[in-house]
Structures are given as structure tokens and as C-alpha cells.
C-alpha beads as a LAMMPS data file, in Angstrom:
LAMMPS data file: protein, C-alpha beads

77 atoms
76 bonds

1 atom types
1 bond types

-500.0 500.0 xlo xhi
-500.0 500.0 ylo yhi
-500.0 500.0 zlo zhi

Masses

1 110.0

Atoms # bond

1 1 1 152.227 203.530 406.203
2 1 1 155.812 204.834 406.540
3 1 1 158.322 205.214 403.975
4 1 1 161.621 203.730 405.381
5 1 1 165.449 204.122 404.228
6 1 1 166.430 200.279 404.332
7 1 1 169.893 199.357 405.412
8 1 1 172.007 200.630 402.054
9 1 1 175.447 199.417 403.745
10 1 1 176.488 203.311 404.332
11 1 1 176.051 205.546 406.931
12 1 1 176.869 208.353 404.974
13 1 1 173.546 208.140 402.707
14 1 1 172.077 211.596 401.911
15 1 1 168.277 212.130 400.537
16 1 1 168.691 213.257 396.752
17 1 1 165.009 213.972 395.629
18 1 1 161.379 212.904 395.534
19 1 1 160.024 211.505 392.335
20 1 1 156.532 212.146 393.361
21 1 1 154.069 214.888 395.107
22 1 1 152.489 214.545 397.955
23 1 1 148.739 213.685 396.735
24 1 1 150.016 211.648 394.182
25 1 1 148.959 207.671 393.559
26 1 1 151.887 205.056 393.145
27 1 1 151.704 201.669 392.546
28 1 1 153.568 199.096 394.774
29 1 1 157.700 199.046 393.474
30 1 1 156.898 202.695 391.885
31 1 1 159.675 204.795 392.322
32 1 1 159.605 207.331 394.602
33 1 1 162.463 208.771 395.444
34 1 1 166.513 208.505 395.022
35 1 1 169.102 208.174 397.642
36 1 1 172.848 208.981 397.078
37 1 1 175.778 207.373 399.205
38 1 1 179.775 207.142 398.045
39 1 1 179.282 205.685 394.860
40 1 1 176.168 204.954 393.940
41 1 1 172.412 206.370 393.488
42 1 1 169.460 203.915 394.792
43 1 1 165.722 204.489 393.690
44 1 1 163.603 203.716 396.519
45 1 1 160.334 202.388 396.015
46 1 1 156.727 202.321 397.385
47 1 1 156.039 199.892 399.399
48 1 1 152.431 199.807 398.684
49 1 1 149.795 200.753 396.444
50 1 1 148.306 203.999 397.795
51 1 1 149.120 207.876 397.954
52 1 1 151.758 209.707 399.318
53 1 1 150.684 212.136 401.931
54 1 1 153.917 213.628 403.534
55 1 1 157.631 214.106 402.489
56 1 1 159.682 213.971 405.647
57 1 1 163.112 214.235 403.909
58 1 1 164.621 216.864 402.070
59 1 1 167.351 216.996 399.270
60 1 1 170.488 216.986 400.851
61 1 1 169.301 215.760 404.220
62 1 1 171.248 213.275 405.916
63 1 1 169.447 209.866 406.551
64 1 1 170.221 206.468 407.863
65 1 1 168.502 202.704 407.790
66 1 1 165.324 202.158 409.354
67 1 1 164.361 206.292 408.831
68 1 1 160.639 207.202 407.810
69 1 1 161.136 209.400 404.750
70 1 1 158.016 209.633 404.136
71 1 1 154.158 208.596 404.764
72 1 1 151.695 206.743 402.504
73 1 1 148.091 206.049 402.745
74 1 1 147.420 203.177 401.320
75 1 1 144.673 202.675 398.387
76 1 1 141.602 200.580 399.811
77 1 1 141.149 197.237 398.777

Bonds

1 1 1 2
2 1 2 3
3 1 3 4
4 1 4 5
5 1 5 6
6 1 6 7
7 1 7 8
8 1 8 9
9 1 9 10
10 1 10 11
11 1 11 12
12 1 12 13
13 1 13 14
14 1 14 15
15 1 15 16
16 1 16 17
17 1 17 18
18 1 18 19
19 1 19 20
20 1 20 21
21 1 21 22
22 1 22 23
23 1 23 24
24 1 24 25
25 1 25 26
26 1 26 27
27 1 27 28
28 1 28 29
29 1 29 30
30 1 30 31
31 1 31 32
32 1 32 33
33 1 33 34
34 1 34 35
35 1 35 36
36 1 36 37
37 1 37 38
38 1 38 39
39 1 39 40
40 1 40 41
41 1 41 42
42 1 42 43
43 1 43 44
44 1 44 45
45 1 45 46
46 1 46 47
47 1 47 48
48 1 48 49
49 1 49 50
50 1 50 51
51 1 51 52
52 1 52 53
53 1 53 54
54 1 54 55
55 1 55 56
56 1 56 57
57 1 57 58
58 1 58 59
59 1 59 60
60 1 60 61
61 1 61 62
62 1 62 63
63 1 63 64
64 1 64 65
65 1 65 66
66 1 66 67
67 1 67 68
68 1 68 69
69 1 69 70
70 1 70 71
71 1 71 72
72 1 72 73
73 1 73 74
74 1 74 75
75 1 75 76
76 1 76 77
């Protein structure tokens, strides 16, 4: 499942850090990373229970809505 950047109002939104490793279990609305744009800092969060597998963003990368930061694999049921 991707990790996606929603629509934070800015397109001047740059990737701050991960708050997890990849191979590491979150819990749906765990953060999991923060995003900085003119003002403000936003926590992202997972979307789903499972683990994340890749980290496609980098601190200080530039990023906009509806980008895959990331990947999870979701936990089974």
C-alpha cells in the first residue's frame, strides 16, 4: 500500500524525516513521518496497520499532493 503526501494547501512542502524504519510495524494513525511547508510541520500518518517496507522520500526532498512517500505492507487480517 502506498504512502501518499495528501493535499497540505502548499506546493512548496519539503520531506523533513521518517519516524520509523523500514521493517518496522505501525498501527493505523501511527506517525510516520513529518512534512514541513511555510509555517507549519504536519505528522503524517499510516494509513494502515502493517509494516513499512520502503522510504521513497528523503529529508529535504521536495514533494507535492498525491506523492507515494513511501510503501507499506499491510498486517494480515
Amino acid at each position: 500500500m502506498p504512502i501518499v503526501l495528501p493535499d497540505l494547501g502548499s506546493p512548496n512542502c519539503h520531506f523533513s524525516l521518517w519516524l520509523v524504519r523500514p521493517g518496522e510495524r505501525v498501527r493505523e494513525g501511527d506517525r510516520v513521518a513529518e512534512i514541513v511547508f511555510p509555517g507549519a510541520v504536519v505528522d503524517l500518518s499510516a494509513p494502515a496497520d502493517g509494516t513499512l517496507r520502503e522510504r521513497l522520500a528523503r529529508p529535504g526532498d521536495s514533494v507535492v499532493a498525491g506523492q507515494t512517500i513511501g510503501t507499506l505492507e499491510l498486517a494480515d487480517s
